[in-house]
N, C-alpha and C positions, 0 to 999 in steps of 0.2 A: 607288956609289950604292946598289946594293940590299945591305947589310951587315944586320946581326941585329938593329943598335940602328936601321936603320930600317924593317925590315919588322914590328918591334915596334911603333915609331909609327906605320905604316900599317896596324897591325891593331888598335892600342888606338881609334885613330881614328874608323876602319869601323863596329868593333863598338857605341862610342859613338852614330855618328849613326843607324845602325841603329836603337838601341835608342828613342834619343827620336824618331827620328821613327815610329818603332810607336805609341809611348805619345800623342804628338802626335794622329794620324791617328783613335788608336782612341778617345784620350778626348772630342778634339774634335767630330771628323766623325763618331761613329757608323757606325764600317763593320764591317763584317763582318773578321772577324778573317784571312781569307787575303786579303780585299784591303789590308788595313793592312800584313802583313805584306809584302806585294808592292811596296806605297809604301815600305816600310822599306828592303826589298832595294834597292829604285835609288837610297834616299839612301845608302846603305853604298857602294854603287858608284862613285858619282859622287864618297864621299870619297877613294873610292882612286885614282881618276881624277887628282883635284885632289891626292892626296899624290905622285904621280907627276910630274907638271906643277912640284910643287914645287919641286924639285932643283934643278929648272932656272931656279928665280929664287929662292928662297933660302939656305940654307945643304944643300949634295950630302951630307949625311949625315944630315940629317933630313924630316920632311914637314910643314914649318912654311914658310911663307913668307916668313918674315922673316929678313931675314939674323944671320947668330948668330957 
């Protein structure tokens, strides 16, 4: 489960949702930049969560949910 080619797709993933949900937060909501960033941090989290979860229902060598 945890090999290189998926702790790749759980970091390209992470660092993705992170990112938009920064930009989301900050350009939307008007927050203050360390609370955006902190909204960022638990949507990064929560993808690693769900890329973990994944294994387990789609293809065990990736963090996609669909089976492959």
């Amino acid at each position: 489960m945890f090999n290189v080619n998926f702790l790749k797709d759980l970091l390209e993933r992470a660092i993705w949702t992170g990112a938009q949900a920064f930009l989301a937060v900050f350009t939307v909501g008007d927050m203050a930049s360390a609370k955006a960033a902190g909204v960022a941090a638990v949507g990064a989290g929560i993808s690693v969560l769900k890329s973990v979860v994944a294994t387990s229902i789609g293809d065990s060598n990736s963090a996609a949910t669909l089976k492959g």
